[in-house]
C-alpha positions, 0 to 999 in steps of 0.5 A, spaced: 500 500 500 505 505 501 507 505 494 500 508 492 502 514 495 509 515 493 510 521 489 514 521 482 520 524 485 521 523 492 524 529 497 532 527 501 530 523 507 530 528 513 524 529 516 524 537 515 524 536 508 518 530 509 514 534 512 515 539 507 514 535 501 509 532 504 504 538 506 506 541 498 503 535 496 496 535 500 495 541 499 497 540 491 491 535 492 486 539 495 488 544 490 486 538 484 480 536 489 477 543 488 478 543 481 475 536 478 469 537 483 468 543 479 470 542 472 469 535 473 476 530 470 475 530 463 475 538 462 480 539 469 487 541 467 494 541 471 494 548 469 488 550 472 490 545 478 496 549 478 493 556 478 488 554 484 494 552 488 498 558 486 504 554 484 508 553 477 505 548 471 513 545 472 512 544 480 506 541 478 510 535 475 515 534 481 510 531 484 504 528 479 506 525 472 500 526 470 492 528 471 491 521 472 496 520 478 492 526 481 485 522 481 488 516 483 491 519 490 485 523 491 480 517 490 485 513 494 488 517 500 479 518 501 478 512 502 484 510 505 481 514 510 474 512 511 477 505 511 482 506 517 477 511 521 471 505 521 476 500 523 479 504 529 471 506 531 469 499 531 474 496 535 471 492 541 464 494 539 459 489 538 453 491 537 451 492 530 446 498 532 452 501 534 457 499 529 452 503 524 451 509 529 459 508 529 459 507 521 454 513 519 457 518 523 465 516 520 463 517 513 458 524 514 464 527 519 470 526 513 465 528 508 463 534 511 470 537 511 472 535 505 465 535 500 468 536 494 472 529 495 465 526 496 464 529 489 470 525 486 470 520 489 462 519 487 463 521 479 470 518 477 472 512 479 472 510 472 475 516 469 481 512 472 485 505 468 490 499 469 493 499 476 490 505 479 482 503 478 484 495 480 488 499 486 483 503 488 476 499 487 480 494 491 480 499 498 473 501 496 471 494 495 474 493 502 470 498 505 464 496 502 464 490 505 466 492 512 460 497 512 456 491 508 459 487 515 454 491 520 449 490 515 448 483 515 450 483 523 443 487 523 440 482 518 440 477 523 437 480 529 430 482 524 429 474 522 422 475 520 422 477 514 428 476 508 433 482 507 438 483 502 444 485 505 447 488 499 440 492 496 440 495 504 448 496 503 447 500 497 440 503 500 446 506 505 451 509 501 446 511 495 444 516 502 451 518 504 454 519 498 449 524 494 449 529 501 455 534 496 448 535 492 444 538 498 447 538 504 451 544 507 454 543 514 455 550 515 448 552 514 444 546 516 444 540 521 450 539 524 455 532 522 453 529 528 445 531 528 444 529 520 448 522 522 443 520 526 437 521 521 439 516 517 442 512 522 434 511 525 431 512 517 437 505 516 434 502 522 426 503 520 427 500 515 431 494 516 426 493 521 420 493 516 414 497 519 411 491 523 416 490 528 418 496 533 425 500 530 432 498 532 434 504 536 441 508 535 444 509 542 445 516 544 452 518 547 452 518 554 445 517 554 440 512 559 436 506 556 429 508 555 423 505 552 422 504 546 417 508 543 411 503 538 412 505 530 405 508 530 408 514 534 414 515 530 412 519 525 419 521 523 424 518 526 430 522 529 434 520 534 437 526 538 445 527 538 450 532 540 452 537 535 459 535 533 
């Protein structure tokens, strides 16, 4: 996995230098990250990159070998992090409700300060070809089925009726990964408060409408009765602004 973030053309090995280096490249990605979710990957170019971040077309070049290379780290270092966040959250958490409560909150709280990557990430996977699209949809695969995992777990406690765990999966994300569309952190509901709605929207409807809704637990919250459907006309589950 190292070698996906390798630049083209290393800097000397003192940590100043990494460090350096390595704050130019994020910051040269953020740049390309603006600039494709604006134009989009076809029309997006290394000088329009390069004068979004304020730097030379040949600066550019230390760091990418082509547009193609900028595409694949911004798609891969995303979910590189999606994936690593959720598996840390998860850790010695058992409870499937909470796993989603967990799952939902990753995913929202890394999308809301970094919207215009939801939007790359969510239109250009194809854009991309040969090892970096089989690199990148191996890591989006990997957590795919860790979130398909917490699914499945919630599946098993609702045996009534038949779920497919692949249609919920997909159900989930089709939620999560439209929010660039419409959602705006700065003007609406917080991370914390919106990940709570789709938490308890998931949970109605893995339940189905004749059995009383699984029920994200709340931070630091008490266990309290749990309410019939009937009386939760628009589920919400309250959390605490993040």
């Amino acid at each position: 996995m190292e070698r996906a973030f390798a630049p083209p053309h290393p800097p000397p090995a003192t940590s100043d230098a990494r460090g350096t280096y390595d704050e130019r490249l994020n910051h040269l990605l953020a740049a390309a990250t603006e600039v494709i979710a604006r134009d989009g990957y076809e029309k997006a170019s290394m000088r329009a990159v390069a004068k979004t971040a304020g730097t030379s077309l040949a600066g550019m070049y230390h760091y990418f070998d082509s547009k193609e290379r900028m595409l694949f780290l911004i798609q891969f270092r995303t979910f590189n992090a999606l994936l690593a966040g959720l598996r840390e959250r998860l850790h010695d958490v058992s409870d499937p409700v909470e796993q989603l409560r967990l799952m939902v909150r990753n995913h929202v709280g890394y999308f809301a300060a970094n919207m215009a990557a939801l939007k790359v990430c969510s239109h250009e996977l194809d854009s991309l070809s040969g090892d970096a699209y089989a690199e990148t949809r191996a890591i989006r695969r990997a957590y795919y089925e860790l979130s398909r995992g917490i699914i499945e777990r919630l599946c098993s406690k609702t045996p009534a009726a038949a779920r497919d765990a692949h249609e919920l999966t997909m159900t989930l994300f089709g939620m999560l990964n439209w929010l660039y569309r419409w959602y705006d952190p700065r003007k609406g509901k917080s991370p914390a408060v919106l990940s709570n709605l789709i938490c308890s929207q998931m949970l109605h409807g893995i339940a189905g409408p004749s059995t009383a809704p699984l029920k994200p637990r709340r931070e630091g919250a008490r266990r309290t009765r749990t309410r019939s459907p009937a009386r939760l006309g628009s589920p919400l589950a309250s959390g605490k602004r993040a």
